[in-house]
N, C-alpha and C positions, 0 to 999 in steps of 0.2 A: 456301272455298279461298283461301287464299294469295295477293298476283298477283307475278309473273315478279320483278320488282323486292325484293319480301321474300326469297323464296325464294334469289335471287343472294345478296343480303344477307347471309344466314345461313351461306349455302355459301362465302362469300370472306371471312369473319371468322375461319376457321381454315386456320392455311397450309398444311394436308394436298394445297391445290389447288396446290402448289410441285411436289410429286412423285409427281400423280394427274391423269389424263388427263381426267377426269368433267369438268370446267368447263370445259376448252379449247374443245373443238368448238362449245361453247353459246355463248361468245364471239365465236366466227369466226364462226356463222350471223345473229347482231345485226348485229355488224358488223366487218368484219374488217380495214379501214385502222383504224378507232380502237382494236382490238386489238393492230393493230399496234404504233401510233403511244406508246402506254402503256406497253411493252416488257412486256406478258401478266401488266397489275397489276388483277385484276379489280377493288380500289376504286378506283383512278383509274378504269378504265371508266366504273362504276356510276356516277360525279362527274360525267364529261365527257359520260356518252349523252345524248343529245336523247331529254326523256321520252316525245315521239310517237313517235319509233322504238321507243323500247322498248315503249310502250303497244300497238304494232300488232303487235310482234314475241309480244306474248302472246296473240294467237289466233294463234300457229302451234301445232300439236299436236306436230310434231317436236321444237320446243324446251320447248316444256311437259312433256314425257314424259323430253328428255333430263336436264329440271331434278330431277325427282320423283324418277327415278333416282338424281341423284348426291346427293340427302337422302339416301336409304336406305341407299346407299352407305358415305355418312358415319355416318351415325346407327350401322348396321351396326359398324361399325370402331371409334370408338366407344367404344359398350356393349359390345361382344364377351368374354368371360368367357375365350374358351379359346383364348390365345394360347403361346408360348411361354415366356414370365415365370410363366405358370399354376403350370409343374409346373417350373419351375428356379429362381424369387426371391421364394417368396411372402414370407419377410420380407421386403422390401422394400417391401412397399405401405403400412402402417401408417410407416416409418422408411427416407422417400425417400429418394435419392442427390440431392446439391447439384450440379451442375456446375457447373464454375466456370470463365470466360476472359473474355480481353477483346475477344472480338469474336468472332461470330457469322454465317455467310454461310447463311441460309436461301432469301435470293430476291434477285435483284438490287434491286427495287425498295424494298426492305429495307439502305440502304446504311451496314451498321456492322461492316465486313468490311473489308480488305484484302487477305488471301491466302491461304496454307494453313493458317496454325493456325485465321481465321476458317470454312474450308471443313471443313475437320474436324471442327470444331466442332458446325456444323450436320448433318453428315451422321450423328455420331455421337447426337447430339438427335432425327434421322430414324429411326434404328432402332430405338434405343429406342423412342419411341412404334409402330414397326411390331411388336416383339417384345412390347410390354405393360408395360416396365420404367420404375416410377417415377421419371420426372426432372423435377428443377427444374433449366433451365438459366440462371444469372447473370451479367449483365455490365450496362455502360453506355448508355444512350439516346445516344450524338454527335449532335447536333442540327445539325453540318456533314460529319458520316460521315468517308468519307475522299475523298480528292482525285478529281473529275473529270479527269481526263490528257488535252490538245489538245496536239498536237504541230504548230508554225508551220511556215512555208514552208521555214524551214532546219534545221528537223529538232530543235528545241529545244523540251524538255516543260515545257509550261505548267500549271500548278494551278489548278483551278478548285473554287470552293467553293459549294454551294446551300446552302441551311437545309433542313430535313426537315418536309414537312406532314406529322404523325401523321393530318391527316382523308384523309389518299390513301393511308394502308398499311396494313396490320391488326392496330394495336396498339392498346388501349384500357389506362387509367388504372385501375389496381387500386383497390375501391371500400370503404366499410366499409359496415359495418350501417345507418346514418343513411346513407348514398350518396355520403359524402365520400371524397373521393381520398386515398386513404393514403398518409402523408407520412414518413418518417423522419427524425430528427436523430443527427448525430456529429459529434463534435469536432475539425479538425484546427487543431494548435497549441491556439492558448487562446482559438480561434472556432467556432462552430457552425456546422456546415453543414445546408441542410435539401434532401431530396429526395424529389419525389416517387416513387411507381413503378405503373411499368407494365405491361402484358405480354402474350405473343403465344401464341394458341392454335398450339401446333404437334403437329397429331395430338394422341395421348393427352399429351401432356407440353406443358409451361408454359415460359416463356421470361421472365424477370423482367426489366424491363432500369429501373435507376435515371437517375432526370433531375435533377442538381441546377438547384434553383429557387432557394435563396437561400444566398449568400453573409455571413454577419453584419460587416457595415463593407466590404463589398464588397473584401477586400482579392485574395481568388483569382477567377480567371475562373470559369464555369462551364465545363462541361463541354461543348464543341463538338465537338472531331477529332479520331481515332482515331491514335494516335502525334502529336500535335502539341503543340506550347509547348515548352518549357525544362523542365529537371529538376525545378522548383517544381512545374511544372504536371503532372508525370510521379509525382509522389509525391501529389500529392492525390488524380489519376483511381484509382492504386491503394487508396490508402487508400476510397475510394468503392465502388472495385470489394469489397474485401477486406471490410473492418470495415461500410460499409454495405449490402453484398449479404449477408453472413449477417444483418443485424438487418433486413433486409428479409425475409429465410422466415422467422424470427420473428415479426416482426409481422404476417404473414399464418396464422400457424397451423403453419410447416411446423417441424418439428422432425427436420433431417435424423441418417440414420444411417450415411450415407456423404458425406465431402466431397472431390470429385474436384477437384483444383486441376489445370486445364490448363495450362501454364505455370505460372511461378514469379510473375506481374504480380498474380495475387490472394490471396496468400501469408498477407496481414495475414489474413485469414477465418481463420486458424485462431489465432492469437492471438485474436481475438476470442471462438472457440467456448469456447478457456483459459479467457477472462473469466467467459464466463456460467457455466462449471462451475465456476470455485472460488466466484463469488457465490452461486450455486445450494447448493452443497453444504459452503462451509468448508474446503476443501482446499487448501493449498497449491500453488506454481507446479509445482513437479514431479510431484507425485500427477498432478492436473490433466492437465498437460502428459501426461504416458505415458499418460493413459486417453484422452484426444484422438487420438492418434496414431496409436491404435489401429485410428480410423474414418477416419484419411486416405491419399487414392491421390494420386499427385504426379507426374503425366506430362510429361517433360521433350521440346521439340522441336528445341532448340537446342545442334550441338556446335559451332558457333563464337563464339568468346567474347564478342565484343563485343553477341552477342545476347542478352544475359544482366544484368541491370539492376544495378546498383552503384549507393550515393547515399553523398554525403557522412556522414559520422556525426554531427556537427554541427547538419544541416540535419533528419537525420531525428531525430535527439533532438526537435528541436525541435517538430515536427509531430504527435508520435508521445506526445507526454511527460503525454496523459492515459492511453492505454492502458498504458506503461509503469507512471502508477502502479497504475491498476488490477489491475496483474501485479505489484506490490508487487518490482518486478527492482531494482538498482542502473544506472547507468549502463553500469557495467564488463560486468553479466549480461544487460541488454537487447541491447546492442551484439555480446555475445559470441554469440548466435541467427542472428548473418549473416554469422557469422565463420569461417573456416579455423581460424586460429589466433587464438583469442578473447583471448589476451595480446595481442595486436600493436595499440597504441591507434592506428597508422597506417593497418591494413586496412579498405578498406571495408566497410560494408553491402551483402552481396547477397543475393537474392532467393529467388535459389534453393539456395544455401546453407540460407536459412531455413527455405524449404519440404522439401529434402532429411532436417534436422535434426528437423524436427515429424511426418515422416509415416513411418509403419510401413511402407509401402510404395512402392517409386518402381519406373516405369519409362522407355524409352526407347522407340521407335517404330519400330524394324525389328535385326532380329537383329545388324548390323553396329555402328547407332547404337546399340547396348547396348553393347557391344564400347567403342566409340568414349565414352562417358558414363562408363565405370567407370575410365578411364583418367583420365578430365578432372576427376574428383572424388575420384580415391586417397585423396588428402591430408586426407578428411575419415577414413577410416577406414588410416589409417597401416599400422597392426597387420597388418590382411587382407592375405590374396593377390591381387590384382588379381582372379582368376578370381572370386572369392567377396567384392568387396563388392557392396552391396546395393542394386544396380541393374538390373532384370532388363527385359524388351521385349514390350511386344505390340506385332506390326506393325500399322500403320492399313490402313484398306480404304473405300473407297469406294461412298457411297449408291446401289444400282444404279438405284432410282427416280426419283431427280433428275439422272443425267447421263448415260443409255442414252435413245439416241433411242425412239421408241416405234412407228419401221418397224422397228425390229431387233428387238422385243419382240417381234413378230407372227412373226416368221421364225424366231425361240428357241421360238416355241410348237408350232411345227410338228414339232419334232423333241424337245423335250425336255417339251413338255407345260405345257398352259394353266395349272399349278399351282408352274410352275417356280421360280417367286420364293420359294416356300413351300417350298422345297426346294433353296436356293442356294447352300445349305453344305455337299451331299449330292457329296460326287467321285465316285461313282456313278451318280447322276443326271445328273453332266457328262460323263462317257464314252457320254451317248449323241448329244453333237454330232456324231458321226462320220456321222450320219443325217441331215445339214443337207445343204440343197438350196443346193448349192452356186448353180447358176446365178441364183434365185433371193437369195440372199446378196449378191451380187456386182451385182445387177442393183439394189440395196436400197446396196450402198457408192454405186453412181454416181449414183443422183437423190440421198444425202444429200452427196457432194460438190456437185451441181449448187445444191443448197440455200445450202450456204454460198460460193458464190459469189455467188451473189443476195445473200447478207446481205453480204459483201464488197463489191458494188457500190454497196449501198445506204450501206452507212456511208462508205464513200471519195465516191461522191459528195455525202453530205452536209458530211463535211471540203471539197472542190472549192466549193460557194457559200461556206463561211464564209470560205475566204482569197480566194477572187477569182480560182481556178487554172483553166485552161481546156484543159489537155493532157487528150489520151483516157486511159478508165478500162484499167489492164493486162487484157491480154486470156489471162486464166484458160482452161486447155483441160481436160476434164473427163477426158482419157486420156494425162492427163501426170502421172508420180509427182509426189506432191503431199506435202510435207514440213510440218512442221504446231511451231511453236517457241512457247508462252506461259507465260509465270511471271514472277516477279519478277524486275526487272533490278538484282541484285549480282555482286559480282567474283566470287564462288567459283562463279556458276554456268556461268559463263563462255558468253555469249551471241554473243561475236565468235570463238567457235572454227572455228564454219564456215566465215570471212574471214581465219584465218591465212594461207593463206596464196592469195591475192584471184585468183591467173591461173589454179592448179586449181579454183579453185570456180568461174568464170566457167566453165571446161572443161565442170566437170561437169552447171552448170545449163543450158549453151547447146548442148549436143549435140543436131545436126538429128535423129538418128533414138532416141537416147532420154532426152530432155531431161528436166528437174525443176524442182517451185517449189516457193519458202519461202515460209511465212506465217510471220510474225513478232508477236509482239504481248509487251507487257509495260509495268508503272508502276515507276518509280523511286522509292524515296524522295524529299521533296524538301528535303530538306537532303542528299542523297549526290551531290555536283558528279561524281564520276566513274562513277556508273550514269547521272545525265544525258546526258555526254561519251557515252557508249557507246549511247545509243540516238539522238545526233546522227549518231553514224559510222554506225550500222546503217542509217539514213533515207539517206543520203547516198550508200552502195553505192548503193540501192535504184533511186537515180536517175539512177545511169549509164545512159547508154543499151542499152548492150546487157544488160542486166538489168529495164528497166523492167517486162517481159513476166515473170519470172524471180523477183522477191523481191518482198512484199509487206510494208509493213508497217501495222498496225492501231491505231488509237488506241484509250486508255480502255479496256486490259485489264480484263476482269470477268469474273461469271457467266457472263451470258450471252455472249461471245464467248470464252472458254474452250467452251464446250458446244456451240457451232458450230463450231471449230477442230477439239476432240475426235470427234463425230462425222462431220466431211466429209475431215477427211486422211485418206491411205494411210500416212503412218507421221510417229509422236511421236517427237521427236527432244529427248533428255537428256544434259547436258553437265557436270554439277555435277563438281567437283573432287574425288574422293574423299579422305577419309571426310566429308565435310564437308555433303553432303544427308544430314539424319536420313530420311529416306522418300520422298515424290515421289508421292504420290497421284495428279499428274495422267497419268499412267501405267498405273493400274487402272483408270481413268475410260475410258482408251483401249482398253485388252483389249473389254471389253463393247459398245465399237463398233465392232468390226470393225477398228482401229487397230492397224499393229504399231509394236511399242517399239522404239527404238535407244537405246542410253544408256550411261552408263559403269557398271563394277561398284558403284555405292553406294546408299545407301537399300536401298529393299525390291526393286530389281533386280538386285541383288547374292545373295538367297536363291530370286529364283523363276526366273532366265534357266537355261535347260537346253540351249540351242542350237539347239531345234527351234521355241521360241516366240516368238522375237524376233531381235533380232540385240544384242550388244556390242562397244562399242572399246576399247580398251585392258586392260593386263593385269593389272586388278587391284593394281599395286602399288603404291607411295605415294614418289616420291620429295623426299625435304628438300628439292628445290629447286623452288618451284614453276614458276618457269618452263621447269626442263630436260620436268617433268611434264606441262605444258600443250601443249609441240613436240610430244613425244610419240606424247598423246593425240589433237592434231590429225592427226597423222599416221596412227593407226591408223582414225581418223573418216575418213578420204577411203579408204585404202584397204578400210575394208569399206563402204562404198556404191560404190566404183565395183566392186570385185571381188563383194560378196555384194547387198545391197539392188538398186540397179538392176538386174543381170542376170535376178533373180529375178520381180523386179516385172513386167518385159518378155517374159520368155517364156511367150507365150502361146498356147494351143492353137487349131483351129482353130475353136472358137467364139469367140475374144476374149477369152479369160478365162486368166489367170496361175494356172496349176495351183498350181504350187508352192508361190505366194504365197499362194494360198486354204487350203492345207493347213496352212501357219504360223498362219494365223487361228483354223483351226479348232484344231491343237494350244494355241494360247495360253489359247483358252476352254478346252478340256478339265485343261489342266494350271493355271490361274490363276483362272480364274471362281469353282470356289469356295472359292480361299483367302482374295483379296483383294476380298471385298466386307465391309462397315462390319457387315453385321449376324455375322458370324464373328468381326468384331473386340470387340463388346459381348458376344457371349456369352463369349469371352475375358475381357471384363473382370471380367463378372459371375464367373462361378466362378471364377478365379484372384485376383480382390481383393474385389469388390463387397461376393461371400456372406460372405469375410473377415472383410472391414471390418466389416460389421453387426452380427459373431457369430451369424449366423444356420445353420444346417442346412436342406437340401429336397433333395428328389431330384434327381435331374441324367437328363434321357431328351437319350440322344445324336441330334445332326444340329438 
């Protein structure tokens, strides 16, 4: 037999334990401060336990039995033969899907994420492997990840950077036949780069993630932070990402038949795939090029522009000018692949231009943001009608495994059935929340608010010893509408909305008989001086006195304090500028906790609010001016919390309990639950592009 110590081993080397409860408890019964303390990274555990503890903890039979379990578990999952990819993608297993981005949020402890394209990312890597569906997903090792966010005594965000132990996460060195780590080389400019690769078992599917290791004359850095350096350094990571993440599934064996570019940042991978087909075959760039294109999906997330990567022409000649000849193009015909207007020797290179041009199929991420994508790229297709160029949408949806508490799980099972996840695309099977034990529900919201207050405490006072602060921790009340605000802090999402105008919000927070708090949390870029400005101001309210009770704010936005936020608020509040959120996921993430939505009409809230599942502010319309836009919408933000959200929240029956609010909850589930979870958005993708792409045929068995 095994001892307890292998057994973990085996069970924490694939990150199935990210958004599976099997290894949890086994953890908390070792030991549950250094579970804590780890932030729930079973190899950092395994690293830091004191081997006599562990050694005595294996003649416990509880924890021996829960080990053995979650093998089987695993093993089970797995080997499993008859999942849903069985009878809907079987070409796809001989002639995987690529995925492809630059960044990745599988587990906090895993830090090569920054925000939603990264969360996306992962969740949509999660389903997959729950549904059966062939993926390799691709991106870069950041050996500095992305920034640690500490906010000083005067409310100014500071960067902090670690290096990444690979021995504390669960990634291991992709190996060859002799047991050497597999190394790739490619060329940018007229240097070699060499990297090796890596990668993470996640569930049934593979995680590639490339590490540059040598530099040839040391002239580019390696590869340390996710969005960081200069444009030099923004053109190599992609080149890395692109050209050496497809010669990276080659050199492992993998010869994909779908290459899903998530963003436009790994665009080069398919010029590259160009190469190997006219090398392989003798075909010229454009044979080539259309039989390429045929197997690529081009999901765009960005309709604001500056999100969108442009490089000098000049510079990328330069870097780029071994693949160009291998593509046998001229300058004029390389250049012209990122171009609008491929005459114009003045227009830049962009990205997704390139990617838009190479792939037979693109789409956008929620019904609106399609809308909003086809407008912003007309001018690649002149001729069409706006309605008809060739930009269509799958809305995104959310891993219900990785961000539904798993009190809630327990309370969905009671009324919809122990099998409900296996059936979570069924709206059928969601009309029968109408059978939820309410009081039990509600009783299951307050210990998970109580929960994240304890996390609340815990991390604010660890901020209190680092500056030296010695004022009392805000005192959190657990039957106070609890307002719930974390995402990226940029200007269109407009984070100071709720502070327009500062004497109604004081109003509204400080009401003796039905007061309210904000949690607040969110990282700036850190070169964006005025999402800095803006999270100095938001600190600074925070600090008035008659607020201190009132507004929180949270350092070092992440996984895991999104996932406490999500689960312990009474409602997610969205403020994005419309049209200017392509989606908002963190918003479906809230449905399935019992969270109600507030937000404006954009993203994927603009196709699922009905009236009876959430609430909305403003009226959908878009004015030229953004600031007449922004008055507005502040305006209609206060008037429906003080006239709809509070009143609702507050009336309560004579058990304590907010009928009406409970009924919104249950409507959001019955009418949301199963559109907007991640495994409805893959099988979307599968039969609308995937099976496509591949040219493949299979049956399709509905739900």
């Amino acid at each position: 037999m095994p001892d307890l110590r292998s057994r973990l081993i085996r069970l924490a080397q694939n990150l199935r334990w990210s958004w599976n409860e099997d290894l949890h408890p086994i953890f908390r019964l070792i030991d549950v401060d250094l579970w804590r303390k780890v932030n729930h990274n079973p190899i950092a555990f395994l690293n830091d336990i004191d081997p006599a503890t562990l050694e005595a903890r294996d003649t416990s039979d509880s924890i021996t039995i829960r080990a053995i379990h979650a093998e089987k578990n695993l093993r089970l999952y797995l080997e499993g033969a008859k999942h849903w990819a069985t009878y809907n993608s079987m070409g796809l297993s001989a002639f995987p899907v690529a995925y492809f981005c630059s960044e990745f949020c599988i587990h906090e402890s895993l830090p090569i994420y920054s925000g939603g394209l990264g969360v996306l990312a992962g969740d949509h890597l999660k389903s997959c492997s729950d549904l059966g569906i062939p993926v390799h997903g691709v991106s870069l090792l950041y050996r500095q990840g992305y920034f640690i966010q500490q906010i000083d005594a005067n409310g100014n965000q500071i960067e902090v950077y670690q290096d990444l132990d690979t021995s504390r996460v669960p990634l291991e060195p992709v190996k060859d036949e002799t047991g050497e780590t597999v190394k790739i080389v490619f060329p940018v400019g007229e240097e070699q780069v060499t990297t090796e690769i890596w990668k993470a078992k996640v569930g049934r599917c593979v995680l590639l993630l490339l590490d540059v290791i040598d530099v040839e004359g040391s002239t580019f850095p390696r590869v340390l932070r996710l969005y960081g350096g200069d444009m030099t350094t923004r053109i190599v990571h992609e080149i890395a990402l692109g050209i050496g993440g497809y010669r990276a599934l080659r050199a492992i064996g993998v010869r994909p038949g779908v290459i899903h570019l998530n963003e436009g940042h790994s665009a080069f991978a398919v010029l590259e795939a160009i190469c190997h087909k006219m090398e392989e075959t003798g075909m010229d760039f454009d044979t080539a090029s259309d039989e390429v294109a045929d197997m690529v999906v081009f999901t765009t997330h960005t309709p604001v522009e500056a999100g969108h990567d442009y490089f000098d022409p000049a510079a990328l000649l330069h870097f780029l000018r071994p693949l160009q000849r291998r593509l046998r193009l001229s300058d004029e015909a390389f250049l012209g692949l990122g171009r609008i207007n491929p005459a114009d020797p003045h227009e830049r290179f962009c990205m997704t231009v390139l990617a838009l041009k190479l792939s037979r199929t693109a789409n956008a991420v929620s019904s609106l943001h399609g809308n909003t994508s086809r407008r912003m790229w007309h001018r690649l297709w002149p001729d069409r009608r706006l309605s008809t160029v060739p930009i269509g949408h799958v809305t995104n949806g959310a891993h219900v495994g990785t961000w539904m508490a798993s009190e809630l799980d327990r309370v969905y099972c009671e009324c919809l059935g122990s099998d409900w996840k296996e059936h979570i695309c069924s709206a059928r099977r969601w009309r029968q929340i109408d059978g939820l034990d309410e009081f039990l529900l509600w009783s299951t919201k307050i210990a998970l608010k109580r929960k994240l207050f304890d996390f609340i405490a815990r991390r604010l006072e660890v901020r209190r010893k680092r500056l030296g602060i010695s004022d009392p921790l805000p005192n959190l009340r657990e039957d106070v509408l609890t307002i719930g605000f974390a995402r990226r802090v940029a200007a269109y999402k407009r984070c100071m909305l709720f502070f327009t105008d500062l004497e109604r919000a004081k109003r509204l927070l400080s009401n003796p008989q039905r007061p309210v708090q904000l949690i607040l949390a969110g990282k700036a870029h850190p070169s964006d001086r005025p999402a800095k400005d803006l999270i100095r101001k938001i600190y600074e309210i925070s600090q008035d006195p008659e607020l201190r009770d009132r507004v929180v704010i949270i350092e070092n936005h992440d996984k895991n304090v999104s996932r406490h936020l999500i689960e312990g608020c009474d409602l997610w509040l969205n403020s994005p500028r419309r049209p200017l959120e392509a989606c908002g996921t963190s918003g479906m993430k809230a449905v399935f906790n019992a969270t109600l939505n507030c937000s404006t009409l954009d993203g994927w809230w603009d196709e699922a609010y009905d009236t009876q599942n959430g609430f909305a502010f403003g009226d959908g319309l878009i004015n030229v001016n953004p600031e007449i836009q922004d008055r507005h919408d502040a305006e209609s933000l206060f008037n429906v919390l003080e006239s709809q959200v509070v009143p609702t929240y507050y009336a309560v029956n004579d058990k304590g309990m907010p009928e009406r609010w409970i009924k919104m909850i249950k409507n959001a589930l019955k009418t949301l639950g199963w559109r907007y979870n991640a495994d409805r958005m893959v099988k979307d993708y599968v039969r609308q592009m995937y099976m496509r792409a591949a040219k493949t045929l299979t049956a399709d068995i509905p739900g």
